[in-house]
Every structure is written in structure tokens, then in C-alpha cells.
C-alpha positions as CSV (number, residue, x, y, z in Angstrom):
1,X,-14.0,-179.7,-71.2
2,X,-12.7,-177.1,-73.6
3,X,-14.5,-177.2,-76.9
4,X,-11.2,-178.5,-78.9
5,X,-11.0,-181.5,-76.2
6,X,-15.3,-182.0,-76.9
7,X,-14.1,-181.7,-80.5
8,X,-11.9,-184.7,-80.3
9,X,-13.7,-186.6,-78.4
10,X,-16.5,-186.6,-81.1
11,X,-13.7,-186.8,-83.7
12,X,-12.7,-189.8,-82.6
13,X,-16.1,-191.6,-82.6
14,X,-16.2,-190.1,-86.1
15,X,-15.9,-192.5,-89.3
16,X,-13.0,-190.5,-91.0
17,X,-11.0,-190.3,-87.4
18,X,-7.9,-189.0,-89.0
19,X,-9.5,-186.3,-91.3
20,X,-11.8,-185.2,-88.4
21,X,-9.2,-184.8,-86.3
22,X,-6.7,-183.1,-89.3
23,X,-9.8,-180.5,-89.9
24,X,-10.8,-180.0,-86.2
25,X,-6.9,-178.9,-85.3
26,X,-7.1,-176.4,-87.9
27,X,-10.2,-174.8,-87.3
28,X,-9.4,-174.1,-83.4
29,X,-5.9,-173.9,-83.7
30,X,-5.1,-172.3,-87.0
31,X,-2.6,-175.4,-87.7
32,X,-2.7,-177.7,-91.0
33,X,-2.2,-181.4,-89.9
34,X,-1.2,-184.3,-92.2
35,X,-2.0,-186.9,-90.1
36,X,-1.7,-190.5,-91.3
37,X,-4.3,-193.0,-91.8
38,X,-2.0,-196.5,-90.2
39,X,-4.9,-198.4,-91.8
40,X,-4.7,-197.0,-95.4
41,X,-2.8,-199.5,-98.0
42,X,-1.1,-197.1,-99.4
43,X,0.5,-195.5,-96.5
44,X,0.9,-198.8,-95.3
45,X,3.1,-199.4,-98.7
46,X,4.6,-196.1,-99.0
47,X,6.2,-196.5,-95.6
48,X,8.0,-199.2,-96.6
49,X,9.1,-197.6,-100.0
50,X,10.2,-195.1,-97.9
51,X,12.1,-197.6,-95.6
52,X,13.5,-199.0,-98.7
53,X,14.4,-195.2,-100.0
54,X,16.4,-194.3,-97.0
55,X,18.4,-197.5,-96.5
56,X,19.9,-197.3,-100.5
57,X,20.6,-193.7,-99.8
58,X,22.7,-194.5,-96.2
59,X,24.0,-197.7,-98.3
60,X,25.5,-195.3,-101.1
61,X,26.4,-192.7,-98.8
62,X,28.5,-195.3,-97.2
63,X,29.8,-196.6,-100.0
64,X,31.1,-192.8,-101.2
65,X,32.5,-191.7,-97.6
66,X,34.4,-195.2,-97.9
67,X,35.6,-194.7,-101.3
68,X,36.9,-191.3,-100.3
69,X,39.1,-192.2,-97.9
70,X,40.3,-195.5,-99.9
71,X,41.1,-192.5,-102.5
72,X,43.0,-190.4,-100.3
73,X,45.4,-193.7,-99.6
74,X,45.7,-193.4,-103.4
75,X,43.1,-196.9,-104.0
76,X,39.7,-197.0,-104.4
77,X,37.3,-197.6,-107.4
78,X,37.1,-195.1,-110.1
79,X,34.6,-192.7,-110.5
80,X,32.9,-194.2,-113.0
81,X,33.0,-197.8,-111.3
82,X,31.0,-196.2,-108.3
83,X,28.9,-194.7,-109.9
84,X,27.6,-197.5,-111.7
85,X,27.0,-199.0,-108.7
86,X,25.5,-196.1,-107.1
87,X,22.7,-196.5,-109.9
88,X,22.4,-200.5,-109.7
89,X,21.8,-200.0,-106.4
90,X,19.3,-196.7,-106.4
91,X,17.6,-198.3,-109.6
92,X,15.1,-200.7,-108.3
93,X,14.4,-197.6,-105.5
94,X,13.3,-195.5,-108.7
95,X,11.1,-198.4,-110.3
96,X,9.2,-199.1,-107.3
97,X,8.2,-195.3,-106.6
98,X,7.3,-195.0,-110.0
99,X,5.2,-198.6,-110.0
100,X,3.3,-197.2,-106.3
101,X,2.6,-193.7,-108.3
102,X,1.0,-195.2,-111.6
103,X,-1.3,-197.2,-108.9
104,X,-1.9,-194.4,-106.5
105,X,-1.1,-191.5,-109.5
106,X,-3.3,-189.3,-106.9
107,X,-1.4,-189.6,-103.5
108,X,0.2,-186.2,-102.8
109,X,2.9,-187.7,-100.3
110,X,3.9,-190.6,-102.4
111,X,5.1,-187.6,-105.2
112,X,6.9,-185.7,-102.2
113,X,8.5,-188.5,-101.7
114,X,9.5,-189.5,-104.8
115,X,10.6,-185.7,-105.1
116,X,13.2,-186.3,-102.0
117,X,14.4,-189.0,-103.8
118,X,15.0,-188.0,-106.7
119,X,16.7,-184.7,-105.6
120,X,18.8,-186.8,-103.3
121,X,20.2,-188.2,-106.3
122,X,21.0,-185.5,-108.0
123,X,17.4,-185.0,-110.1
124,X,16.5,-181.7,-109.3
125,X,14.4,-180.7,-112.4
126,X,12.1,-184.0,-112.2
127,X,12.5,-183.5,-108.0
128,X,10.5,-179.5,-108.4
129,X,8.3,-181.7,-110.9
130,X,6.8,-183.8,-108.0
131,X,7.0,-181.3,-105.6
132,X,4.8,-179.2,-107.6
133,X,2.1,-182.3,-108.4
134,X,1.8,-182.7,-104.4
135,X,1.1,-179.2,-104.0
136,X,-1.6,-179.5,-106.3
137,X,-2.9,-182.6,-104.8
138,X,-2.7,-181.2,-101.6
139,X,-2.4,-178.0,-101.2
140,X,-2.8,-177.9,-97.5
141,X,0.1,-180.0,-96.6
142,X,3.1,-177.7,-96.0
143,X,5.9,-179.7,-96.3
144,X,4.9,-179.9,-100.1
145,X,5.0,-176.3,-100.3
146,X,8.5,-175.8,-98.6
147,X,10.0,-178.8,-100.8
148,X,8.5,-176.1,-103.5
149,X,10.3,-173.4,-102.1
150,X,13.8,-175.3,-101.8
151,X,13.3,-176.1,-105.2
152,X,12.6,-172.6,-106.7
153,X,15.1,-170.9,-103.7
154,X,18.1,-173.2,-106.1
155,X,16.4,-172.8,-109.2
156,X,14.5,-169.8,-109.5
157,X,12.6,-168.1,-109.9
158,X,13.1,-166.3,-106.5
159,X,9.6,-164.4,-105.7
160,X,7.8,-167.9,-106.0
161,X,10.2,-169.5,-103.0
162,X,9.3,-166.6,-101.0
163,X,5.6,-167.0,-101.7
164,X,5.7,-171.0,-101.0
165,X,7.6,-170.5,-97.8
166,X,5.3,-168.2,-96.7
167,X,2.8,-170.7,-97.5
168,X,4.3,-173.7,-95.8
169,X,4.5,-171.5,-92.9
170,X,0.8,-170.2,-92.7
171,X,-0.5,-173.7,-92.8
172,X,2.1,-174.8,-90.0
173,X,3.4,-171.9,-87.8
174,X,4.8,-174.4,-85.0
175,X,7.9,-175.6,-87.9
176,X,10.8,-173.9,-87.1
177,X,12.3,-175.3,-90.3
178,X,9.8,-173.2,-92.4
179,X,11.1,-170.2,-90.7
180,X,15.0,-170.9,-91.3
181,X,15.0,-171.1,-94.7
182,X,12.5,-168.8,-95.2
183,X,15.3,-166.6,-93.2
184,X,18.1,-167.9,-94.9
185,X,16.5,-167.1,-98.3
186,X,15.6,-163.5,-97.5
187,X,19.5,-163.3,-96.2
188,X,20.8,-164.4,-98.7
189,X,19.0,-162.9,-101.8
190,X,18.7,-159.2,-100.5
191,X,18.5,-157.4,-103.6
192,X,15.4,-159.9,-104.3
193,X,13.9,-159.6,-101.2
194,X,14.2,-155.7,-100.9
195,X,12.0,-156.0,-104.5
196,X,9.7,-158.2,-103.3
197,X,8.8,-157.1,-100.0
198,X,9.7,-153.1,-101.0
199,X,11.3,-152.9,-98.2
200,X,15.1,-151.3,-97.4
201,X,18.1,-153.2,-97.0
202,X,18.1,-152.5,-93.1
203,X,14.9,-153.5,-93.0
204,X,15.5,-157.4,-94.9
205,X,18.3,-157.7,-92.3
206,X,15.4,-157.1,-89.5
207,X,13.2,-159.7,-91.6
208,X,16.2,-161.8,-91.6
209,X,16.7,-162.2,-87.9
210,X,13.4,-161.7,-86.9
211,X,12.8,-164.9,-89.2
212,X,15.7,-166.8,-87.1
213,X,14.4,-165.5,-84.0
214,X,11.1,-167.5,-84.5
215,X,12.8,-170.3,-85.4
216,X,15.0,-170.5,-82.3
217,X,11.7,-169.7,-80.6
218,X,10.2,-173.0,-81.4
219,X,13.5,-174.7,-81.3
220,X,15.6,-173.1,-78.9
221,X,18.5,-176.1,-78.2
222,X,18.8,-176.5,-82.0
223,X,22.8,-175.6,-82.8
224,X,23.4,-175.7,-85.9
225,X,20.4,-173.2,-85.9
226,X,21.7,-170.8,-83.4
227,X,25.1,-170.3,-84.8
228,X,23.1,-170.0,-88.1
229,X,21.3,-167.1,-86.7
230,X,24.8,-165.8,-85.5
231,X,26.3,-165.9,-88.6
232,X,24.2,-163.6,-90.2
233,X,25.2,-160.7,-88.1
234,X,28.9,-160.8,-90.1
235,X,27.0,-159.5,-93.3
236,X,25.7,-156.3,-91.4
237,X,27.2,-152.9,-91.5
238,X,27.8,-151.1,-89.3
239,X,28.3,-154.6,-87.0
240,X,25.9,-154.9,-84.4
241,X,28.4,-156.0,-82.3
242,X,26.3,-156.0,-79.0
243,X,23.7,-158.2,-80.8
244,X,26.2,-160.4,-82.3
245,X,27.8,-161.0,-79.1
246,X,24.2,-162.1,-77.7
247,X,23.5,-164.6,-80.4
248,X,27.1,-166.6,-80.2
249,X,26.8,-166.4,-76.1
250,X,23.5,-168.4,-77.0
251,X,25.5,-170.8,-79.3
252,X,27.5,-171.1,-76.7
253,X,25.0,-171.7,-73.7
254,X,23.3,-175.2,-75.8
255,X,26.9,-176.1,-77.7
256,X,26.9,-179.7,-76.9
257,X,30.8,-180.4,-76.6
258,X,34.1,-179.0,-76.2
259,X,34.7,-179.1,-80.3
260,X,31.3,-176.6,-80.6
261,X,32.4,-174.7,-77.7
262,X,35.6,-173.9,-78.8
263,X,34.4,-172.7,-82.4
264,X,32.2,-170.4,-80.6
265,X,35.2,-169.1,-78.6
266,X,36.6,-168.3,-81.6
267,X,33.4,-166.6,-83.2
268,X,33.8,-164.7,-79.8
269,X,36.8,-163.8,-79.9
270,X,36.9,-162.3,-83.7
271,X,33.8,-160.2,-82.8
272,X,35.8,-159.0,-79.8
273,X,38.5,-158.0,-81.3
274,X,36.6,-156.0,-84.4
275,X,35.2,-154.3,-81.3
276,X,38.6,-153.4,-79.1
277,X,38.0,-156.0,-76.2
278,X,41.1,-157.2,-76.6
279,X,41.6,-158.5,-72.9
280,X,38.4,-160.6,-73.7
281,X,39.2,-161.9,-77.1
282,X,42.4,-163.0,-75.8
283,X,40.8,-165.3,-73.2
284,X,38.7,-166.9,-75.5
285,X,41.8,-167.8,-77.4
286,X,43.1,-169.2,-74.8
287,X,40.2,-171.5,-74.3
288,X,40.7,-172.7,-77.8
289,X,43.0,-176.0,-77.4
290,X,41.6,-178.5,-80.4
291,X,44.4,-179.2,-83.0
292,X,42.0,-179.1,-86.1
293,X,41.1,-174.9,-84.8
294,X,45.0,-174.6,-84.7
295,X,45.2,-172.5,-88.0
296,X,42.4,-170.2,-87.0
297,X,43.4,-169.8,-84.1
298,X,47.2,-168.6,-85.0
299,X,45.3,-166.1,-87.7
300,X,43.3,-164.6,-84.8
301,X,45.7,-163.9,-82.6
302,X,48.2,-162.2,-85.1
303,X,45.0,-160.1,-85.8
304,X,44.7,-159.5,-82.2
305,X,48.3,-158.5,-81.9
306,X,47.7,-156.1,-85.0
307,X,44.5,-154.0,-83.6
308,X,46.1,-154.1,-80.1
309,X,49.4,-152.3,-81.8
310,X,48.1,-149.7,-83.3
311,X,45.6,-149.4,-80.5
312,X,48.5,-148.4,-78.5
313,X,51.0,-146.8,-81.0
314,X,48.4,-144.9,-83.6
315,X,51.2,-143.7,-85.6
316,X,51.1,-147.5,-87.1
317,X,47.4,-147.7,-88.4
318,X,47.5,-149.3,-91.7
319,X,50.9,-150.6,-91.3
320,X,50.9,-154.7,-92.5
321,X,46.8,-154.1,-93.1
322,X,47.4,-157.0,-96.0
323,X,48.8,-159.8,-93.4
324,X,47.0,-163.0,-93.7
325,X,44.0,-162.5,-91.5
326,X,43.5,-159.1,-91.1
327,X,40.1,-157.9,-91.3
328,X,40.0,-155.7,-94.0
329,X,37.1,-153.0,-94.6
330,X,36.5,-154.1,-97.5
331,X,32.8,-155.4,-98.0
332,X,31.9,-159.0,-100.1
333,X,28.6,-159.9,-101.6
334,X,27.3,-163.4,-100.2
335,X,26.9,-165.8,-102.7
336,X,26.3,-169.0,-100.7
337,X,25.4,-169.9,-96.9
338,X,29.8,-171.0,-96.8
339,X,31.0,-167.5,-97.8
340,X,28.6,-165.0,-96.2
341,X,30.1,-165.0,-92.9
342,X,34.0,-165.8,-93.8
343,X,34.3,-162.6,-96.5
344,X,32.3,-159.8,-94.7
345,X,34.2,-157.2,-93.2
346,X,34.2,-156.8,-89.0
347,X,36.5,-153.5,-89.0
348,X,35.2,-151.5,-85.8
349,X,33.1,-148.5,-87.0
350,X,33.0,-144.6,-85.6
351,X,28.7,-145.5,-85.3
352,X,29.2,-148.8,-83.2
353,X,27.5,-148.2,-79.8
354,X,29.5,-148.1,-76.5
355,X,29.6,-151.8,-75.3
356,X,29.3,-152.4,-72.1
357,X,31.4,-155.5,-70.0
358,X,28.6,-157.7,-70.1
359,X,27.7,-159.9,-72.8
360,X,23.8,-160.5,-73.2
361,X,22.5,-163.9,-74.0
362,X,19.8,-164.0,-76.5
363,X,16.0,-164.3,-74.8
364,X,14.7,-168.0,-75.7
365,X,11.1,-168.1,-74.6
366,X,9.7,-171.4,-74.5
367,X,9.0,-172.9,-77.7
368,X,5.2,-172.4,-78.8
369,X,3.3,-175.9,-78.7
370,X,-0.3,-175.5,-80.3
371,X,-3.1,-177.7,-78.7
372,X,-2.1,-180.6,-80.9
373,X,1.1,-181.0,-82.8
374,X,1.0,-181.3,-86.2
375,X,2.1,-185.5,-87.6
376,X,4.1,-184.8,-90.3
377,X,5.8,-187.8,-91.7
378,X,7.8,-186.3,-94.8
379,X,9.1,-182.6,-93.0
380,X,12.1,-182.0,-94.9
381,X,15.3,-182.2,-92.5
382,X,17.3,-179.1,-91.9
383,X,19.4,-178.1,-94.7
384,X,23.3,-178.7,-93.5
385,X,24.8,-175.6,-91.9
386,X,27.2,-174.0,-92.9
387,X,30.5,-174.4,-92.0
388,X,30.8,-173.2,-88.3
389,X,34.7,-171.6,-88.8
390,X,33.7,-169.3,-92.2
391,X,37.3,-167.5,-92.0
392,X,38.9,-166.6,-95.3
């Protein structure tokens, strides 16, 4: 037997069995493990606050879709009236986390997940608050430090969510989570993360995707990531069309329906296009036959017909340049996840590299699994992507 196999054996003969087995993971496989004690009465009670936690949230989350579309029918309750209920209903949520944390004022998971709570409804100061007591109580557990991180990415300041991001991801290198928003963050805030890191702008791009690339590593049929990770290629200049064109064949390779392939056709085509494969672009279009991409799809194609005119007739270049989707040259700071890719310019440029016919599909090793996979029972979900059609 290997020596982490003799390790758990004698771990679990141990009198501490989870803790053993938490400290022996770490030691030979450089992972930090929460793993949970199914005997311990307060896990045994904060799993069913927990329980309690998400069935008010779906409750009120049904209650608000349902009340949307009542309102768009021109019925419905007011504002006002819903949200009273809202809070009768999330009130006795609140009063029973806070009753389990005066008796257990010491249990780092209960506060993270009174923290998720709490910023689920809307709490965000009190929300960094209990993120920020877990951490202290238990400063090994990652998902405390990346709640941390969310919390200072919104809220500032900046440097301390790349820190804690960094952290999460040191003490748990298998959670391709960490990873994306540690990528997303670096993205996003450049002129940050070029201080912090003292590196060029180039050179957070290559952070950036490099960050994304791990993640897919580890989670290589995630989509919402991958087309994430293809997004981020509209905010480069020059366009790195070749590598662009990789990372949406990818998307397109684990889409999981016809509606997610045909947004990537369209991602596909509007690359191909900036680029002058016209023939190309146009079969993607083509492909595109859902109703609801109707709009983008009439945009793309009078693009198309603009670049291929004045391919051919050059005398025309820069005739009708302000038509309703054209891509202009014209360069716009990101400000959210929603507007990075739909405002960046993908105008062809003299330094783009010859591209050849084929279209390379991004590498996706198999995902790293460490000898034992960390039990985390409070990892944050995956923040919602953005939209997957950003056109102006």
C-alpha cells in the first residue's frame, strides 16, 4: 500500500476520523478538506437550517418569477405587497440562523452560511460580515475565503479579493470555481490587476485565460464556463482570432442543445466575419434557425453583406460604417461581465495572423483528481454567466 492509503487506514481507526482524515489529505496531497462530522449536533442541525434556507429562497423565487409574468398580463401584486411577503416568509429563516449562531457563536460554516443567506437577500454589508468571522474561525476552509473574495470583488476594496481568491485556491487547487472568478476578476478589473500583479496589460490578458484554462481543466464539460472563457477573447486587441475561434469550437463541442449550439454559431460566425471568412460565417448563419436569435441573426448578416462589399468593391470602405450592427473600431471599457463582450470592437487588424481553413478546438486534458476529493458542503455555486448573445 501507498503511504496515503496506510495513512487512511490508520485514520480511520483514529478517534477524530474526520479531522485525521481532513489533515492526512493535506499533508500528502497539498489539498485543504472540510469534511463533515454526520455525528456532530451541530452539523446535524445546521443541515436542516440549511434545508430550511434553500426551500424559502426557491419558495420566494417562485413567488417573484410568478408575479412577473402575472405583471406583464397587467395583474399581479404590487411591489410592496410582495415584498412583505418575501420577508414574512424569509423572517423566521433569519431568526433561526441567528438562534444556532448565539448557541454555536464559534462554528465557522454555520456564519458562511448565514453569509449566503443573507446576501441572497439582498444583505451584502452583514453577508462580507460573516464571511469574514468564518475566515477567522477557519482559516483553512476555502470556500470561506472565496465567499470573501466575492464580497470584496463587489465591494472593494479590489487587491483583498485577489489576495482571498488566491487563498481559496491554494487551500483547494482541484475547484475550478476558485479559478473562474479569480479569472473573471483579473478580466474585468485590468487597471487593478496590472497594479497589483505589476504586470502589462498583455500580460493580465495571459493571466486571464490562463486562469480559465485551469478552470476548464478541472471542468472541462462545464458551458456556461467555456463560452465564459470565449467571451473574454472580444476585449483583446489585436483579436486573437485563431484562439478565439478555438475556444467557441470548444463551446460548441459540449453545447448541450440546439438553442446553445446555435448561439455559438453565431459567436462563430461574428468572429468570422471580423476576420474575412465570409463563405464560413455565412454557413453558420445558416445553421441559425431559432426565432428568439432572429434579431441577431438579421444584424449579422447585414454586417456580413457590408465587409463582403467593400471586400470586393474597396472604393466603398467606410460607406454606411454607422448601420445598426456594424462593428465599429471603436474600443469600450468593460464595466460588467454583460457588456464586455457585446461593446468591444472585432474590426480585422493589419497584425492579425494568416488563418488557416481549419478551426482548432481548445486542448481539454482530463480534469486533475487529487488522491481524495475534497467534501465541501457550502462551495459557492457558479456565479450566472453572462448573457451568451452580448451584441449591442
Amino acid at each position: 500500500m501507498n503511504e496515503l492509503l496506510i495513512g487512511l487506514v490508520g485514520a480511520l481507526i483514529a478517534t477524530n476520523q474526520p479531522l485525521a482524515v481532513s489533515n492526512l489529505i493535506q499533508q500528502n496531497a497539498g489539498v485543504s478538506v472540510t469534511i463533515v462530522n454526520p455525528n456532530d449536533p451541530a452539523e446535524k442541525e445546521l443541515a436542516q437550517l440549511m434545508a430550511e434556507d434553500d426551500a424559502a429562497v426557491t419558495e420566494v423565487d417562485k413567488w417573484i418569477q410568478g408575479n412577473n409574468a402575472f405583471a406583464a398580463q397587467g395583474a399581479g401584486e404590487s411591489k410592496e405587497a410582495l415584498n412583505r411577503r418575501i420577508r414574512a416568509r424569509l423572517e423566521p429563516v433569519r431568526k433561526d440562523y441567528e438562534d444556532f449562531l448565539r448557541r454555536y457563536p464559534d462554528f465557522a460554516r454555520g456564519h458562511l452560511a448565514y453569509g449566503s443567506f443573507l446576501n441572497d437577500t439582498g444583505e451584502e454589508e452583514a453577508a462580507g460580515a460573516q464571511y469574514g468571522k468564518a475566515a477567522q474561525l477557519d482559516p483553512k476552509n476555502p470556500a470561506a475565503w472565496n465567499q470573501l473574495a466575492n464580497y470584496y470583488g463587489e465591494h472593494g476594496p479590489l487587491t483583498n479579493a485577489f489576495v482571498d481568491y488566491a487563498k481559496a485556491i491554494d487551500l483547494n487547487p482541484a475547484e475550478p470555481v476558485y479559478y473562474q472568478n479569480l479569472a473573471a476578476m483579473v478580466y474585468l478589473f485590468r487597471k487593478d490587476a496590472r497594479a497589483f500583479y505589476g504586470i502589462t496589460e498583455e500580460q493580465v490578458f495571459d493571466k486571464a485565460l490562463a486562469l480559465y484554462c485551469k478552470a476548464i481543466q478541472l471542468d472541462p464539460q462545464n458551458f456556461p464556463l467555456a463560452t465564459d472563457y470565449a467571451q473574454t477573447y472580444y476585449g483583446i486587441r489585436p483579436l486573437r482570432t485563431n484562439d478565439a475561434l478555438g475556444a467557441w469550437t470548444n463551446a460548441l463541442q459540449i453545447a448541450h442543445d440546439d438553442n446553445e449550439r446555435e448561439g455559438v454559431y453565431l459567436h462563430l460566425a461574428r468572429i468570422k466575419i471580423a476576420a474575412g471568412r465570409f463563405a464560413e460565417a455565412r454557413a453558420h448563419l445558416n445553421d441559425v434557425t431559432n426565432a428568439a436569435f432572429a434579431d441577431v441573426k438579421h444584424r449579422l448578416e447585414r454586417n456580413l453583406a457590408e465587409r463582403e462589399n467593400t471586400a470586393t468593391n474597396p472604393g466603398t470602405a467606410g460607406i454606411s460604417t454607422n448601420a445598426p450592427g456594424f462593428l465599429t473600431n471603436k474600443a469600450v471599457a468593460p464595466t460588467n461581465a454583460a457588456t464586455v463582450a457585446g461593446k468591444t470592437n472585432l474590426a480585422p487588424t493589419p497584425s492579425l495572423p494568416v488563418l488557416s481553413n481549419g478551426v482548432p478546438a481548445l486542448t481539454n486534458p482530463p480534469p486533475f483528481v487529487p488522491a481524495m476529493a475534497p467534501v465541501l458542503t457550502n462551495v459557492p455555486p457558479v456565479p450566472p454567466p453572462a448573457s451568451p448573445l452580448p451584441f449591442p
